[in-house]
C-alpha positions as CSV (number, residue, x, y, z in Angstrom):
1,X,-1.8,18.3,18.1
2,X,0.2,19.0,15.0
3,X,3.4,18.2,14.4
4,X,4.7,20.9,12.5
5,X,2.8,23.8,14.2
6,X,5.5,24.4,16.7
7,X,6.1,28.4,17.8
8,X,4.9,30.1,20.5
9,X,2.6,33.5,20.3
10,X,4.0,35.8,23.2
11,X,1.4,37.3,23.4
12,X,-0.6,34.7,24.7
13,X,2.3,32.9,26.5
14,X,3.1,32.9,30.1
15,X,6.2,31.1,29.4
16,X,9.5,33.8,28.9
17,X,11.6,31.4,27.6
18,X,13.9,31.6,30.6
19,X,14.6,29.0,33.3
20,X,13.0,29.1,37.0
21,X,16.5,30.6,38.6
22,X,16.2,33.5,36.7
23,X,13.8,36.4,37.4
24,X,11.7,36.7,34.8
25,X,10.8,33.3,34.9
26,X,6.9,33.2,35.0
27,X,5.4,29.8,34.2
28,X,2.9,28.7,37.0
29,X,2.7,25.5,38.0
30,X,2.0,22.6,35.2
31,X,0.3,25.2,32.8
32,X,-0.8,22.6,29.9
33,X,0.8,24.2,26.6
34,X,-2.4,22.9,25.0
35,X,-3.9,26.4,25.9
36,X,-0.8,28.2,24.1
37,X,-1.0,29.7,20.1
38,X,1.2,28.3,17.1
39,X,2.4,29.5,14.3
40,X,3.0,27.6,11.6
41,X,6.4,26.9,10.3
42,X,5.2,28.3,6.7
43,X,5.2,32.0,8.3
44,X,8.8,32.1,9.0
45,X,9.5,31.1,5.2
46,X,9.9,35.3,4.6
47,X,12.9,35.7,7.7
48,X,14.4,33.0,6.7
49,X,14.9,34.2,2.8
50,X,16.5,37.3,4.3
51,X,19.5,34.9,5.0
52,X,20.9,34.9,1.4
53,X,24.8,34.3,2.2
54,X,26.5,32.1,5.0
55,X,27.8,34.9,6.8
56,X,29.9,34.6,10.0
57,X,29.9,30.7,11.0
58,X,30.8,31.9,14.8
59,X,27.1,33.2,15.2
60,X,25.2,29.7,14.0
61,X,23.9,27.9,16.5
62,X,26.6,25.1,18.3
63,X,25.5,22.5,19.8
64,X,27.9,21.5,22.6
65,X,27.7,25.1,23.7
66,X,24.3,25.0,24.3
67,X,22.4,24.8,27.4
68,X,19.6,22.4,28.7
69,X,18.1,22.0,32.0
70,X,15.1,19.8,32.8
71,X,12.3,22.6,33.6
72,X,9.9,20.0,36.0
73,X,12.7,18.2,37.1
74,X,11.9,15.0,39.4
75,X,14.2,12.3,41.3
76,X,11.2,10.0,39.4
77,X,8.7,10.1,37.0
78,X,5.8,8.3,37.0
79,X,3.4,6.6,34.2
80,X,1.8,9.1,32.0
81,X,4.0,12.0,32.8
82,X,5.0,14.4,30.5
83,X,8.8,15.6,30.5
84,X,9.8,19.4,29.9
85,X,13.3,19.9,28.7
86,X,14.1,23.8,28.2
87,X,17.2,24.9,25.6
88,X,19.0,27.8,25.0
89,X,21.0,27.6,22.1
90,X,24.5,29.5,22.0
91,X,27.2,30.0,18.9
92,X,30.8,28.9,18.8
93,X,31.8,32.3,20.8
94,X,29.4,30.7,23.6
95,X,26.5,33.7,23.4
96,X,23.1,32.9,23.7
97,X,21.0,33.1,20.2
98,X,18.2,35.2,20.5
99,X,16.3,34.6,17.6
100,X,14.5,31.3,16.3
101,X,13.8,29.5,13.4
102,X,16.8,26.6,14.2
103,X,14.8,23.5,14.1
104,X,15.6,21.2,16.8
105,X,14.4,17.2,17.3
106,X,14.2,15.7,20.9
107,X,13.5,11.8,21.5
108,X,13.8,8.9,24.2
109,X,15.6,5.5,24.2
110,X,16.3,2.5,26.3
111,X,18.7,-0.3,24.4
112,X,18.1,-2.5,27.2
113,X,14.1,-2.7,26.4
114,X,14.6,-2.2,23.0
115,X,12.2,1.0,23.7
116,X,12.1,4.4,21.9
117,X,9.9,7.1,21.2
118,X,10.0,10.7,19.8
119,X,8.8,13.9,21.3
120,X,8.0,17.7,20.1
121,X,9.8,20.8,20.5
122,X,8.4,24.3,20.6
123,X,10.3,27.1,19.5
124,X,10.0,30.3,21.9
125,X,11.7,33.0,18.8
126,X,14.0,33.7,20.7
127,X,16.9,31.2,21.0
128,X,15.1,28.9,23.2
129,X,13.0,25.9,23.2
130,X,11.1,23.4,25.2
131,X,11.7,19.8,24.3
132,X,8.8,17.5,25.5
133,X,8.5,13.9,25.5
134,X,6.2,11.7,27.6
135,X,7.1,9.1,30.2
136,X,5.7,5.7,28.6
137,X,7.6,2.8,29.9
138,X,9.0,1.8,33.4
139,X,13.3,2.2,33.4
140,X,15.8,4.4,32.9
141,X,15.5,5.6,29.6
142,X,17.7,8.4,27.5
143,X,16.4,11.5,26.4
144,X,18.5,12.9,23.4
145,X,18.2,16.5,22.0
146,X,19.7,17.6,18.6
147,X,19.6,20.5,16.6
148,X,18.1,19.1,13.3
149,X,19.1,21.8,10.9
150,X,20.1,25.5,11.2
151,X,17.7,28.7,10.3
152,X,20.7,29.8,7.8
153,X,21.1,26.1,6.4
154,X,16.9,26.8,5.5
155,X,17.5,29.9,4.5
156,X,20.5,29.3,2.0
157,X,18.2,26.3,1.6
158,X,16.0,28.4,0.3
159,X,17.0,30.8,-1.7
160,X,19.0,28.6,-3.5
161,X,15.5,27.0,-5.0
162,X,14.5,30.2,-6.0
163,X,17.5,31.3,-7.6
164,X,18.2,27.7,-9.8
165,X,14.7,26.1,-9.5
166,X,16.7,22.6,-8.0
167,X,19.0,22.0,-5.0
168,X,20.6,19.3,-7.4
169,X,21.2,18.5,-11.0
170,X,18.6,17.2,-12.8
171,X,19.5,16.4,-16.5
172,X,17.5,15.7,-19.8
173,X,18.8,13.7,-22.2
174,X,17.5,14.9,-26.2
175,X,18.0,12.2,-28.6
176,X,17.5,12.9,-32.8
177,X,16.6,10.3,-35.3
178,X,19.6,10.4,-37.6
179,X,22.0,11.8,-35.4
180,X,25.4,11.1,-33.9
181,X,25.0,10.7,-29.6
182,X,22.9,13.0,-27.6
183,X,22.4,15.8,-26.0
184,X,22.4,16.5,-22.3
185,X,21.0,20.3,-20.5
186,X,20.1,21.1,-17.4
187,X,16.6,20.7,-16.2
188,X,14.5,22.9,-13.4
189,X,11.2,23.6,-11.5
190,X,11.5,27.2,-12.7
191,X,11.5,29.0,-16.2
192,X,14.0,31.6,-15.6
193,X,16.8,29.6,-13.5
194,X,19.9,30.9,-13.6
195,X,21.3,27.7,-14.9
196,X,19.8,28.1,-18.4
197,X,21.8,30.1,-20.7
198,X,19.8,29.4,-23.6
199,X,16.0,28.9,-24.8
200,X,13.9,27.0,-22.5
201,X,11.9,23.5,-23.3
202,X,8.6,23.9,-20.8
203,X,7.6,20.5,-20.3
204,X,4.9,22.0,-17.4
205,X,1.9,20.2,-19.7
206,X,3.6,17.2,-19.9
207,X,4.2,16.7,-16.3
208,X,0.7,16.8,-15.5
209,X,0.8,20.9,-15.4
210,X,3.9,20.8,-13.0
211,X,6.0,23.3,-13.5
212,X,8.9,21.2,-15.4
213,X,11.6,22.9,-17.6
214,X,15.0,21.8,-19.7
215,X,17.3,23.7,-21.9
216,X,16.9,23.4,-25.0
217,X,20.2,22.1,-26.6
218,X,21.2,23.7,-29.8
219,X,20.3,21.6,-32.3
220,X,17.5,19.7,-31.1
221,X,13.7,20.3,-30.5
222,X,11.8,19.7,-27.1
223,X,10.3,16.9,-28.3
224,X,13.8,15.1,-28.6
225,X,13.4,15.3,-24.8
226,X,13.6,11.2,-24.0
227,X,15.6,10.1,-20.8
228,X,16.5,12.1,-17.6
229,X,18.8,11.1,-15.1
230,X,20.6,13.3,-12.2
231,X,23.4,13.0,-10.2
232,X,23.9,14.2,-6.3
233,X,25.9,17.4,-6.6
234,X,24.7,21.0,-6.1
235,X,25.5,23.6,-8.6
236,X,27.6,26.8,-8.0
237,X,27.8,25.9,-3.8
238,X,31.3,26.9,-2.8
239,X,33.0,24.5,-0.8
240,X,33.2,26.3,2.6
241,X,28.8,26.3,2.1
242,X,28.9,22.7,1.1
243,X,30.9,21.7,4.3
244,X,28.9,23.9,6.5
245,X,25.5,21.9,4.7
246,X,27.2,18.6,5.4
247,X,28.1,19.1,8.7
248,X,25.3,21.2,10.7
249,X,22.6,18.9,11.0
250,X,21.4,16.5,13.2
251,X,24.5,17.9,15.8
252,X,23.7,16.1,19.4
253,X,23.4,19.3,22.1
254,X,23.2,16.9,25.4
255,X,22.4,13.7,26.5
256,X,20.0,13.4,30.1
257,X,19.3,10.0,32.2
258,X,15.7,10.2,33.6
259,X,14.3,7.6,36.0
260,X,10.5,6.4,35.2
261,X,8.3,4.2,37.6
262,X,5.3,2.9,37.8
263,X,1.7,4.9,37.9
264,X,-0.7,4.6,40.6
265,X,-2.2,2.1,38.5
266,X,1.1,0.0,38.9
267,X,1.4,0.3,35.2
268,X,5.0,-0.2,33.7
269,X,3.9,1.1,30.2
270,X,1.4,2.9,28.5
271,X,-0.9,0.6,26.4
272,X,-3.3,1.5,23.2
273,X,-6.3,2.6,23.3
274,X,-9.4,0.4,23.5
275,X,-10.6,1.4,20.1
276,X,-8.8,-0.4,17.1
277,X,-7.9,1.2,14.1
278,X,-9.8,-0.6,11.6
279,X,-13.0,1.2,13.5
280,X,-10.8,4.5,13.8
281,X,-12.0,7.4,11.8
282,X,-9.7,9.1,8.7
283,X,-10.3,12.5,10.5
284,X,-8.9,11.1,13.8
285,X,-5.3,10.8,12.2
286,X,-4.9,14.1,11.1
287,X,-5.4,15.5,14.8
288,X,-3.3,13.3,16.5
289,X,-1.4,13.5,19.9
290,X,2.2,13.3,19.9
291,X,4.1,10.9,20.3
292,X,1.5,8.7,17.9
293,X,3.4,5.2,19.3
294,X,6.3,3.8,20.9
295,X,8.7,1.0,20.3
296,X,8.7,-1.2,22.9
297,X,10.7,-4.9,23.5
298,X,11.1,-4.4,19.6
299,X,7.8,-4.2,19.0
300,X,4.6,-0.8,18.1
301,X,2.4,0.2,20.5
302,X,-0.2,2.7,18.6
303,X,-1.4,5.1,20.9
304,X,-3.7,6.1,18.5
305,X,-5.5,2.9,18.4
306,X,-5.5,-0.9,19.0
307,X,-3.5,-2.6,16.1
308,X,-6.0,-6.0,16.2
309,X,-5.1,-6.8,12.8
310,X,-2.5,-9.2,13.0
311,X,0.7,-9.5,10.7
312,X,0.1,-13.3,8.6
313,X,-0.4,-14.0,5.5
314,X,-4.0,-15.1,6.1
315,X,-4.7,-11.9,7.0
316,X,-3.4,-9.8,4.6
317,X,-4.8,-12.3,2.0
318,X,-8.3,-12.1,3.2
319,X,-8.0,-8.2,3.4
320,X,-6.6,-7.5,0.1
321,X,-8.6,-10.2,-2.1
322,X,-10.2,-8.3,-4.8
323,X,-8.9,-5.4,-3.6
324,X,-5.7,-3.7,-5.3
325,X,-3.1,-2.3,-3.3
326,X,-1.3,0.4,-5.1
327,X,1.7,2.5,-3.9
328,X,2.6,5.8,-5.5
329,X,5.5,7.4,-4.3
330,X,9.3,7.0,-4.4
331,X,12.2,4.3,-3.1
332,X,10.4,3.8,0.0
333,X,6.9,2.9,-1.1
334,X,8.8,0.9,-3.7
335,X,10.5,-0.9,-0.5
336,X,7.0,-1.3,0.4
337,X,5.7,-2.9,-2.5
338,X,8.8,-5.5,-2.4
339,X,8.0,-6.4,0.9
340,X,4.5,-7.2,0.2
341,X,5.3,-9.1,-2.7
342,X,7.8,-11.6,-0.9
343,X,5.3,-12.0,2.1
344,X,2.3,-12.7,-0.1
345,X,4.5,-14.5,-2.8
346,X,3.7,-12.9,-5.3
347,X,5.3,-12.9,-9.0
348,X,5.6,-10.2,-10.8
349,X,3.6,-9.2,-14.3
350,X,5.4,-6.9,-16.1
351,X,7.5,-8.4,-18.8
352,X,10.0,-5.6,-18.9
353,X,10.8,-5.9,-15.2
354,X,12.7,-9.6,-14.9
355,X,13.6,-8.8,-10.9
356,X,13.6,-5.7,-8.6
357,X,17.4,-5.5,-8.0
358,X,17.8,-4.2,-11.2
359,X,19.6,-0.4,-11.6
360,X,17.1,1.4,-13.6
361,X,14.4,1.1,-11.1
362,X,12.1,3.9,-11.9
363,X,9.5,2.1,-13.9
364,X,5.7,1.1,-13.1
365,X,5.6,-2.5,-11.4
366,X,3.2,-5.0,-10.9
367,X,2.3,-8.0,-8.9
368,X,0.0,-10.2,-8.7
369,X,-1.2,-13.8,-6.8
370,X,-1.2,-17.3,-9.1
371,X,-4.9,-17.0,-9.1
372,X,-5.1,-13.0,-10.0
373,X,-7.3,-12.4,-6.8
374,X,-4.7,-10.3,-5.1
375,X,-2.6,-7.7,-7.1
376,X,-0.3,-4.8,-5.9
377,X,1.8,-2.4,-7.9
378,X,3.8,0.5,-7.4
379,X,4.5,3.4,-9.7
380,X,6.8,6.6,-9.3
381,X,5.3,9.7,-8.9
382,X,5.7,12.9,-11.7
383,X,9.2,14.6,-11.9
384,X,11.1,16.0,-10.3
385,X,12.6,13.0,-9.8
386,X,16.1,11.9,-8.5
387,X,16.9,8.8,-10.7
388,X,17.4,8.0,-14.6
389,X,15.3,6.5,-16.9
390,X,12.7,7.0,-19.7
391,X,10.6,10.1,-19.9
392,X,7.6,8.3,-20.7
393,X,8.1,5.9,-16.8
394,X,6.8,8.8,-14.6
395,X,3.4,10.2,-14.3
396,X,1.2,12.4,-11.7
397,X,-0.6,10.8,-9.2
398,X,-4.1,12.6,-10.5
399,X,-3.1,10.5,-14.1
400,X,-3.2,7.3,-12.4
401,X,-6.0,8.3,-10.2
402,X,-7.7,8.8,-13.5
403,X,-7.6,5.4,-14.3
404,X,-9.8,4.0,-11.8
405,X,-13.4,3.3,-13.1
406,X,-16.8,3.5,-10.8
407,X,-17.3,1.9,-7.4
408,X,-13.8,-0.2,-7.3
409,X,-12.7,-1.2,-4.2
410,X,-8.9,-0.3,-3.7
411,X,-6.1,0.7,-1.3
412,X,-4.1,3.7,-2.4
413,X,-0.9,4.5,-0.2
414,X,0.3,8.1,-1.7
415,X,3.8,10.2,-0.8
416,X,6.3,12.6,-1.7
417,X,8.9,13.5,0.4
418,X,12.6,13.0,-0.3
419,X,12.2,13.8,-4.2
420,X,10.6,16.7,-4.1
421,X,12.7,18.2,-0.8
422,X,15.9,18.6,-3.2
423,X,13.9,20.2,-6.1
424,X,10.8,22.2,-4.9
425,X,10.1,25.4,-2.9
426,X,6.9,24.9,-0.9
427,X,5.3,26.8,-2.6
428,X,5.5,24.5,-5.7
429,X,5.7,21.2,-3.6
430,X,1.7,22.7,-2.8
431,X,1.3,23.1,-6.6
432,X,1.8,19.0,-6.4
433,X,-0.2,18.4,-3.7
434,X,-3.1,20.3,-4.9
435,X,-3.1,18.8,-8.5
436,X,-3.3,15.1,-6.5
437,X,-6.0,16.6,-4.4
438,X,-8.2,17.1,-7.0
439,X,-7.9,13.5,-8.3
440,X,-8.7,12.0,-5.1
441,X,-12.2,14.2,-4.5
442,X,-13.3,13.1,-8.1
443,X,-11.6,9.2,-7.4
444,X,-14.1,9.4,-4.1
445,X,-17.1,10.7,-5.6
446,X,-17.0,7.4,-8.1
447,X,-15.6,5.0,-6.5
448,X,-16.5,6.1,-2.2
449,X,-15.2,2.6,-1.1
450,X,-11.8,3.9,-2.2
451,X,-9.1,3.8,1.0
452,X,-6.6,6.3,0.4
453,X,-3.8,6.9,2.7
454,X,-1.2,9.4,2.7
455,X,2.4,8.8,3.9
456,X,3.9,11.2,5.9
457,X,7.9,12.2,6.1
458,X,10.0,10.0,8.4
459,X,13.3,10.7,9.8
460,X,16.7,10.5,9.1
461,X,20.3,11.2,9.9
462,X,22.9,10.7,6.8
463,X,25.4,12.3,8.2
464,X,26.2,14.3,4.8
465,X,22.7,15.4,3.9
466,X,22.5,18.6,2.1
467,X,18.6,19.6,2.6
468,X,17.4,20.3,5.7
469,X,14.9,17.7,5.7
470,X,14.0,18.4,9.3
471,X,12.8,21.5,8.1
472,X,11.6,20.3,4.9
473,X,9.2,17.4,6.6
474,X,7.6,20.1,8.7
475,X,6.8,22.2,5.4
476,X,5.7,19.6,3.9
477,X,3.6,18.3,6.6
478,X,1.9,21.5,6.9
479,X,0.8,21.5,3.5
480,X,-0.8,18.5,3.4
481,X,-2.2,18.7,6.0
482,X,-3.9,22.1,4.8
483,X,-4.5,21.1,1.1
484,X,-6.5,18.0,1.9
485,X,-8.5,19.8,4.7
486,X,-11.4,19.6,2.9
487,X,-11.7,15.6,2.7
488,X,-10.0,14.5,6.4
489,X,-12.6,12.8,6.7
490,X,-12.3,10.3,4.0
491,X,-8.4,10.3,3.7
492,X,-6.3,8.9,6.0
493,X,-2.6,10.1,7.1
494,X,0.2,8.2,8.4
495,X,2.7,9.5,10.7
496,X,5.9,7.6,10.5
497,X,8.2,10.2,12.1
498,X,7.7,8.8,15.8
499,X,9.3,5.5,15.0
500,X,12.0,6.5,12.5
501,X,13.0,9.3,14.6
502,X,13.0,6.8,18.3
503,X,14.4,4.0,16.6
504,X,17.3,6.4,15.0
505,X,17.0,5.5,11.5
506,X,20.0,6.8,9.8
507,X,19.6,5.8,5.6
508,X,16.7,7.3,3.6
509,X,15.6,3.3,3.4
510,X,14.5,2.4,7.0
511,X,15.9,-1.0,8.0
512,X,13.7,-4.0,7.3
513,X,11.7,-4.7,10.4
514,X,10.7,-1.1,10.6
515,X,9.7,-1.1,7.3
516,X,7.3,-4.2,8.4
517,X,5.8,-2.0,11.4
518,X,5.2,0.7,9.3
519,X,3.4,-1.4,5.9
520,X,1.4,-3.3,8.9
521,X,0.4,0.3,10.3
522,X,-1.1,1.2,7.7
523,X,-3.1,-2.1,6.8
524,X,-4.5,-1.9,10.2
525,X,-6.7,1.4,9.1
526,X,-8.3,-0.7,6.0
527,X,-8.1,-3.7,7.2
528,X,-10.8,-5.6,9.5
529,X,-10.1,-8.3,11.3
């Protein structure tokens, strides 16, 4: 099941979208939605550019108006047992919403057992929805369900990206041999932004032939182009849009107390599969069931697979000896790479970095063991970019790709997520995507040892967001998962929204120990035992 493919076909539904009371209500029995058409998230991209202004707030979806009722409602639950949760969202004047395109999130906790797990919704177009997560541990867990963002916050979302070409600012900084200071202009994924007032610097070839543009300040030439640096504020958003962004996501609808018991296996959890991941094929983990894994007493249980590999630093020595690491990505591969280097202790090569606590992070890093058998590193992907620094410090994924010779072993964990989410339509996040893709067929046709994973969106809940990430890691999702088609069988992709949206993670960073779950994850699809 995917993820992101999450609407329902009527025409091939039995399901109404209305609850068993009323009399319309049609679903028979424990019909397995399995047998029920999606629609992708990417076809409702045109209704929601036809909401271009915020409108009248009272007809937005509100949460604590809105209506749940459990649709296969039990005094207990057994083992294995899948849990329908049917919505109808209603606005602040408590009518029903009957259209979709509101993107809701639905997930299971127990503090007591330290136990969580996410679920899936499916959007009926109409208002409703059908929240479903499964039964996986013995207690009395909680079953939360939010709205995750609203169609208009997507919509303004959306439009505003193709009116300025960025959801932020993103500034270049053009210094001149001989002259006093610098200047600074606005910089965008688009040549004919609104922002610029004046001639355009296209900087498209430079960034790997992705679409990349400043103003050119008067004065100066495009190649006095040298730094960049941005800063978190949206331009022209009036404040009653900016509050409304801020303050209509992740918005708790209701709370429900379910009661789960033992199978008539007397089991009191779900356990993994039989077959580990190191033997798991790359083409199994882009079809993958949902939820992918649970937390339980503080600890992953894959459901994909058996995780055999265990967490030392024997292991990960012996499985990375001779064989580089590298992360691509943002802040959170770069998390990634830290950890690795403290648990292998490892010291870092390169000169201009002294420590990685230092501000101006955005640079190319490298570790490596005493003896130079194991070496990781870590480099940012191409702009845009939500940091300062040097021009020269980012490049494509495809340049770096590049650089690997013939028949070379190596680990490559790829992503783009939260950088590109407050600068690129879809439609030029897939430009990205695709350029990457082709670097990876040509990196497997020389080196075909080559593991390459790609990291997927995770969750989370800063409570003054701007983007609609919940919609934005559903996009994104999709594309990936439709531009490397073509080579699932030799890529691998890593689903990291089941534990960050269970375990609540609220900061872009994911705390520490989750952060160790999700780096061992991975390992455990390259690594033998």
């Amino acid at each position: 099941m995917l993820r992101y493919i999450d609407f329902i076909d009527f025409q091939l539904s039995t399901f109404s979208g209305r609850m068993a009371n009323e009399p319309s209500y049609r679903i028979i029995g424990n019909q397995s939605l399995d047998t029920l058409k999606r629609v992708d998230i990417l076809q409702k991209v045109p209704e929601y550019m036809e909401i271009t202004t915020l409108g009248n707030l009272k007809t937005v979806a509100n949460a604590k108006n809105s209506y749940i009722e459990i649709r296969n409602k039990k005094t207990q639950y057994h083992i294995g047992d899948t849990i329908e949760i049917y919505v109808q969202l209603r606005d602040s004047r408590n009518e029903a919403i009957t259209k979709g395109g509101d993107v809701l999130r639905i997930w299971m906790t127990e503090k007591s057992l330290n136990a969580s797990t996410g679920g899936y919704v499916i959007d009926f177009n109409n208002g409703s929805f059908l929240g479903i997560v499964k039964a996986l541990w013995v207690g009395s867990p909680k079953i939360t369900i939010a709205i995750g963002c609203t169609k208009e916050h997507i919509g303004l979302y959306l439009n505003f990206l193709e009116k300025y070409g960025t959801y932020f600012f993103v500034i270049g900084i053009f210094e001149k041999e001989n002259h006093p200071g610098n200047a600074e202009t606005q910089c965008t994924s688009i040549p004919n932004s609104q922002l610029f007032t004046g001639k355009v610097c296209n900087f498209t070839a430079e960034n790997y032939n992705m679409s990349f543009y400043c103003e050119k300040p008067k004065g100066y030439e495009c190649k006095d182009w040298t730094k960049f640096r941005y800063f978190n504020e949206q331009p022209s958003v009036d404040k009653a849009t900016s509050v409304f962004f801020s303050t209509n996501v992740y918005t708790k609808i209701k709370e429900v107390t379910v009661k789960i018991g033992e199978d008539f296996l007397r089991r009191r959890k779900v356990l993994s599969p039989v077959k580990t991941c190191s033997d798991f094929q790359a083409s199994e983990t882009w079809n993958r069931s949902v939820p992918v894994g649970y937390m339980y007493d503080n600890k992953w249980i894959s459901l994909q697979c058996s995780i055999d590999f265990p967490r030392t630093t024997q292991a990960y020595t012996r499985c990375l000896t001779k064989i580089p690491l590298i992360y691509i990505g943002d802040s959170t591969t770069r998390i990634f790479f830290v950890n690795m280097m403290n648990f292998l202790s490892l010291k870092l090569d390169t000169p201009e970095v002294k420590d990685m606590k230092e501000k101006s992070w955005q640079r190319p890093v490298r570790a490596s063991s005493q003896d130079g058998e194991i070496t990781i590193e870590w480099m940012p992907h191409e702009h845009p970019f939500a940091s300062s620094g040097f021009r020269r410090n980012l490049r494509s994924v495809s340049a770096r790709l590049s650089e690997i010779g013939s028949n070379r072993d190596v680990i490559i964990l790829i992503h783009w997520y939260l950088h590109p989410a407050r600068y690129l339509s879809p439609e030029l996040y897939r430009h990205h995507v695709k350029n990457a893709v082709v670097a990876i067929k040509s990196l497997l046709q020389r080196s075909p040892n080559a593991k390459i994973l790609i990291k997927g969106p995770h969750s989370h809940t800063y409570a003054r967001t701007l983007v609609p990430y919940d919609f934005v890691a559903k996009s994104m999702e999709q594309v990936i998962y439709e531009e490397f088609k073509d080579i699932h069988n030799s890529v691998y992709y890593v689903d990291y929204w089941d534990i960050t949206l269970g375990t609540e993670n609220v900061n872009a960073h994911p705390p520490d120990y989750v952060n160790n779950i999700m780096i061992h994850n991975f390992l455990s699809f390259v690594c033998n035992t």
